[in-house]
C-alpha positions in Angstrom: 242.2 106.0 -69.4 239.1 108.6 -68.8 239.8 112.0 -69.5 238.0 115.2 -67.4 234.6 115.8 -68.7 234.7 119.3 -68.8 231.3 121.4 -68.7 231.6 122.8 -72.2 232.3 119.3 -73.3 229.6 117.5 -72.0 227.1 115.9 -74.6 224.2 117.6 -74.7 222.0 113.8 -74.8 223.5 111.6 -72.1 223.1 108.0 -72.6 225.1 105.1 -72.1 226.4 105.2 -75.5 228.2 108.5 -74.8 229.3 107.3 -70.9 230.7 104.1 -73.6 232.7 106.6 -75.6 234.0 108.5 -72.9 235.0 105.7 -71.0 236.5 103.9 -73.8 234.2 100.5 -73.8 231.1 99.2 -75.4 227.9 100.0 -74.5 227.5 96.8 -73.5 230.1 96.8 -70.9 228.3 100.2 -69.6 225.1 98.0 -68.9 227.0 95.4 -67.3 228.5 97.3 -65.3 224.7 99.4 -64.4 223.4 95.8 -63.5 226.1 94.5 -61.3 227.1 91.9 -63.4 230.0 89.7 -61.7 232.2 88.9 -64.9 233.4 92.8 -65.4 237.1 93.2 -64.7 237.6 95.9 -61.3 239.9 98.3 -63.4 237.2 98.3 -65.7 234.0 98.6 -63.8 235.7 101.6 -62.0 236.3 103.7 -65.5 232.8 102.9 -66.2 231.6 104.3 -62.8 234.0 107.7 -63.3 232.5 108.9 -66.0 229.1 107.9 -64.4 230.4 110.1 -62.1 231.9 113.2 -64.0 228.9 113.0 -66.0 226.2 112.3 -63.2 224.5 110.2 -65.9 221.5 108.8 -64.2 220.1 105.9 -67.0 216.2 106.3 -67.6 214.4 102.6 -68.1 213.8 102.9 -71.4 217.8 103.2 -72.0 218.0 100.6 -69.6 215.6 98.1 -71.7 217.0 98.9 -74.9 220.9 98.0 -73.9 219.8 95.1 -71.8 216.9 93.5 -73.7 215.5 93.8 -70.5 212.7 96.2 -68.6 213.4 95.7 -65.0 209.5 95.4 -65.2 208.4 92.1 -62.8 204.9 90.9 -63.6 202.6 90.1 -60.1 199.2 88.0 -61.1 197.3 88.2 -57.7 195.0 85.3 -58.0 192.6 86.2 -55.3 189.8 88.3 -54.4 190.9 88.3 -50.5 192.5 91.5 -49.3 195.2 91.1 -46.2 197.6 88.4 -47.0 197.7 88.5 -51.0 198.3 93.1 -50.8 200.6 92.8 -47.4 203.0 90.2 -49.9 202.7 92.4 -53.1 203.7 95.3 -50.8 206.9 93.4 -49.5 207.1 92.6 -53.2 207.1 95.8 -54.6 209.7 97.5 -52.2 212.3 95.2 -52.4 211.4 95.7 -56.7 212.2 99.1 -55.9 215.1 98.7 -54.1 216.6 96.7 -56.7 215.7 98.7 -59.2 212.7 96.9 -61.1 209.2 98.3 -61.2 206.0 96.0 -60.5 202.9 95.5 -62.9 200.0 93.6 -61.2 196.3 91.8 -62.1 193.8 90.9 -59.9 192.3 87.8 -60.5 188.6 87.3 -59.0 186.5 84.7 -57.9 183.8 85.3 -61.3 187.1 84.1 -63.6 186.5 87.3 -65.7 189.9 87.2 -66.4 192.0 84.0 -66.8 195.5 82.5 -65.9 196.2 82.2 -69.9 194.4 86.2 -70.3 196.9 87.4 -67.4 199.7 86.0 -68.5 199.1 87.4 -72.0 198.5 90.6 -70.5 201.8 90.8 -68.5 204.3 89.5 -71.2 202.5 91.9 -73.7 203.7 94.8 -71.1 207.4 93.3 -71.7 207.8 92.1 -68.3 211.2 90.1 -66.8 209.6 87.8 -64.7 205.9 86.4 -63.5 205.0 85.9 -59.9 201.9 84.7 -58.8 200.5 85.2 -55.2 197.7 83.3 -53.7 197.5 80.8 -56.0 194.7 78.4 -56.1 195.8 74.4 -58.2 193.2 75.1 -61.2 195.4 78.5 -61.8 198.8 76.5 -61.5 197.6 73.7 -63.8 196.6 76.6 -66.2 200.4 77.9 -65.9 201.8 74.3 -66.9 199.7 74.6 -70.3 201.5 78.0 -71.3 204.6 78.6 -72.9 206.4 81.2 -70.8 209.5 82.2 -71.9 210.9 84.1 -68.4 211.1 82.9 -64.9 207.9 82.1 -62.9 207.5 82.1 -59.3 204.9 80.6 -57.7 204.0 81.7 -54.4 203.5 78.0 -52.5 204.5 75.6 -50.0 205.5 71.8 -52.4 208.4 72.1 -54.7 207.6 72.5 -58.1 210.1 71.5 -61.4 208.0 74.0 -63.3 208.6 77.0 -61.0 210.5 78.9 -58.7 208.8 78.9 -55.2 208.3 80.9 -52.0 206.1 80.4 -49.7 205.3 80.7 -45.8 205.8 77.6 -43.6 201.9 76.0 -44.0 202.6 72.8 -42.0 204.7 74.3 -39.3 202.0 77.3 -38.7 199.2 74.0 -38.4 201.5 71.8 -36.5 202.3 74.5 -34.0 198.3 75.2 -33.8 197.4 71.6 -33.0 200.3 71.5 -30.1 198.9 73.8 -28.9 195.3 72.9 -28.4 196.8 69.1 -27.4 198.9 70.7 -24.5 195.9 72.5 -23.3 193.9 68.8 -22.7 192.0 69.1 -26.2 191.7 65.7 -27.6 188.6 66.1 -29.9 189.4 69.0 -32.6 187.3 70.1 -35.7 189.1 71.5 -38.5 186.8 74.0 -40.6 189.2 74.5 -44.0 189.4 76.9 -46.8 188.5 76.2 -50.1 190.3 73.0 -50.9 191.8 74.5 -54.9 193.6 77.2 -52.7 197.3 75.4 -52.1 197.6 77.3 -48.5 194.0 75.6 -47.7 195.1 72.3 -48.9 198.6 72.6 -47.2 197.0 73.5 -44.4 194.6 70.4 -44.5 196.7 68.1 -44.7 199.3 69.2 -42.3 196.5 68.9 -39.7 195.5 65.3 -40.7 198.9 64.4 -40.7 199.5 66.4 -37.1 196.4 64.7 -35.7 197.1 60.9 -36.4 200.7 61.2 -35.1 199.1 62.6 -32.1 196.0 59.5 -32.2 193.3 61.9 -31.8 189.9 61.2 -32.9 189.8 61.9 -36.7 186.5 63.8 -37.6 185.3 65.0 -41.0 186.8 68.2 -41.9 184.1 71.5 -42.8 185.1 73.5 -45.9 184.3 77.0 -45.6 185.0 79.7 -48.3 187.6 81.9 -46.1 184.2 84.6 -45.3 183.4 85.4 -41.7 179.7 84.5 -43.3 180.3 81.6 -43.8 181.7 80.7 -40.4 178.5 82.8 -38.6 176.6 80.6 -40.5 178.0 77.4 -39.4 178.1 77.9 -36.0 174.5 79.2 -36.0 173.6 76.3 -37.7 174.6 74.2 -35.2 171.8 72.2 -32.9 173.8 72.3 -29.6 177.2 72.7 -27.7 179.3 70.6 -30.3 180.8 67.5 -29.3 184.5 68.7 -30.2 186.0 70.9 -27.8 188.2 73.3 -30.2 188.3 74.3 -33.8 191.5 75.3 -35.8 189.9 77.3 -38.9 192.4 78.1 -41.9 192.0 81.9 -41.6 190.8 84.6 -38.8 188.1 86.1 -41.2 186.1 82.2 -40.8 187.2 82.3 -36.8 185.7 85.5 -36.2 182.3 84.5 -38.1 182.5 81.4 -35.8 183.2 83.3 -32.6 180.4 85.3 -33.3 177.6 82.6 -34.3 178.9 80.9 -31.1 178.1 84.1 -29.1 174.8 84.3 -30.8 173.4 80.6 -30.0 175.0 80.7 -25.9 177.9 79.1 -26.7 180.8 79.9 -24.9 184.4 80.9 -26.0 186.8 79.6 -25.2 184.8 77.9 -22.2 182.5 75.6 -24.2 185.0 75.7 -27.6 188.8 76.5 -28.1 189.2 78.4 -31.4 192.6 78.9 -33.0 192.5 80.9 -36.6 195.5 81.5 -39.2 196.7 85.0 -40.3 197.0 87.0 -37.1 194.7 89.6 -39.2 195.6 93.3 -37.4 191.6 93.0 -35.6 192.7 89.9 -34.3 194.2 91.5 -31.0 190.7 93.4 -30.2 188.1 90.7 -31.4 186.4 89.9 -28.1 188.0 87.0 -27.1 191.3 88.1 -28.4 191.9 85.1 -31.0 194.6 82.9 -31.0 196.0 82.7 -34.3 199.3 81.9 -36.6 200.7 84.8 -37.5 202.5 84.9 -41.3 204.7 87.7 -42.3 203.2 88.4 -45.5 205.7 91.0 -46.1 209.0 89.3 -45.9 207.2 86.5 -48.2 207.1 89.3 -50.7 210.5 90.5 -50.3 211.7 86.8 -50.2 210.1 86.5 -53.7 211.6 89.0 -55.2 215.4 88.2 -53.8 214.3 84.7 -55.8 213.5 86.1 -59.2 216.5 89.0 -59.1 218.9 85.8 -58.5 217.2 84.2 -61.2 217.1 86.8 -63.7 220.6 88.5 -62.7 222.4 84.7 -63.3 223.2 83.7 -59.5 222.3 80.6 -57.8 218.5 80.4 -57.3 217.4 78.7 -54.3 215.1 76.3 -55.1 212.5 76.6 -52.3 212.4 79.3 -50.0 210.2 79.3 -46.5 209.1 82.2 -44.2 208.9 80.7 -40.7 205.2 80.8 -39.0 204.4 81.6 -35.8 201.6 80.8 -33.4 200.5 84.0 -31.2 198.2 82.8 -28.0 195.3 85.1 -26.7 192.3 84.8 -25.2 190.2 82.0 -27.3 191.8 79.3 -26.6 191.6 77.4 -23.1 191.7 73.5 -21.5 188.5 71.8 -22.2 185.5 72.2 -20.0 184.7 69.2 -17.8 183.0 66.2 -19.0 
């Protein structure tokens, strides 16, 4: 039974030891009952939460830690130097931390490897974190992962199931597969694919979900063109080119690449969408105002984050962890993408 917690009586220190006294349980049971923990009987959770109550004890994170063994700290390795899909996810990431109660550390890992998988990882677990997710992951980084001993959950952010790691990830092949329909219902028969770089999992998804898409289809099967995901690198390839290419569209892995294509095309007379469909992957916010509009697949970025962080609270809170967890894509059609010119 809890007794009135009258104002002369209240402890001058909260913490939970005192709501533990004053409720008559252990401090254990107080953080237990502060981190929704199923097995707490309902007679007993209430007590708990009345002198909670009475008391309006709010538990800092340090308190939190030290009754737990835990920090409510989640550990984000971004393993990327691109900016839109990568921040949009640890965004989504970080709310739904918040929500829950956790607090987000992150490192950025770029392109010059000044800092490795095995240095972030060190990094994060010497900060005392719950869990590591890692975002834009390229298959050097995850191979890294498998070397290290990690003793919390992982979550990679990608599309193949993994038995090392929980994973999340945005629907690669449907977002290619819906692509290619496209351009195929339009007339196109003849398609160039211009990839990202092939150690990124969502380039290599991507990949092969359009080889895969294209044979099923018996289209004409042509080389693919690996780009780095820069719109200088697509400017310079389609500037490069001798004459109006051969194939009559192009799905590129990301919009930055499309809009670097779209405008070397302009540059060297080439016509889009009338000489060359182009469909990109991001739906990038200037996507809508490039001129042609571009036709991309859009990926909500944001609910991947949120998704990965309802996967590592179930795993770290002891509830049933789904496995493998996809955000649906989505192809948006504008203006750069049209039937083939006549032959």
């Amino acid at each position: 039974m809890v007794s009135d917690v009258e104002s002369g009586d209240r402890p001058e220190k909260l913490g939970i030891r005192e709501v533990a006294v004053l409720a008559g349980v252990s401090h254990m049971t107080v953080s237990r009952v502060l981190n929704g923990h199923p097995n707490i009987r309902p007679a007993t959770r209430q007590r708990v939460m009345d002198v909670i109550e009475q008391l309006d004890f709010k538990p800092n994170s340090a308190a939190r830690a030290l009754a737990t063994q835990r920090t409510q700290r989640i550990g984000v390795i971004v393993d990327s130097s691109v900016e839109f899909g990568p921040t949009s996810t640890l965004r989504g990431l970080e709310f739904a931390a918040r929500s829950g109660g956790y607090s987000v550390t992150s490192v950025a890992m770029q392109d010059d490897a000044s800092l490795t998988p095995e240095a972030a990882v060190g990094h994060l677990i010497a900060e005392g974190v719950d869990a590591l997710c890692v975002v834009a992951p390229r298959s050097s980084s995850v191979s890294a992962l498998r070397r290290i001993s990690i003793d919390v959950p992982v979550l990679v952010v990608k599309a193949a199931k993994d038995p090392n790691f929980l994973t999340v990830s945005v629907d690669q092949q449907l977002g290619t597969t819906l692509a290619v329909d496209h351009l195929v219902a339009l007339g196109h028969r003849d398609i160039l694919h211009l990839a990202g770089p092939l150690d990124w999992l969502d380039a290599r998804g991507r990949e092969r979900a359009f080889h895969a898409r294209i044979e099923q289809w018996g289209l004409k099967v042509r080389p693919i063109v690996v780009g780095d995901w820069t719109a200088d690198f697509g400017y310079d390839y389609a500037v490069g080119l001798k004459g109006v290419p051969e194939y009559t569209a192009m799905f590129v892995a990301n919009d930055e690449m499309a809009f670097g294509v779209v405008h070397g095309f302009h540059d060297r007379g080439i016509r889009v969408p009338e000489d060359v469909s182009i469909i990109g992957f991001d739906d990038l916010p200037l996507s809508r105002h490039f001129i042609p509009p571009l036709t991309t697949v859009t990926q909500d970025f944001y609910a991947l984050g949120v998704k990965a962080m309802e996967v590592l609270r179930a795993a770290l809170e002891g509830r049933e962890i789904p496995q493998r967890s996809k955000i649906p894509s989505e192809l948006v059609v504008r203006a750069s993408t049209a039937p083939p010119r006549s032959s």
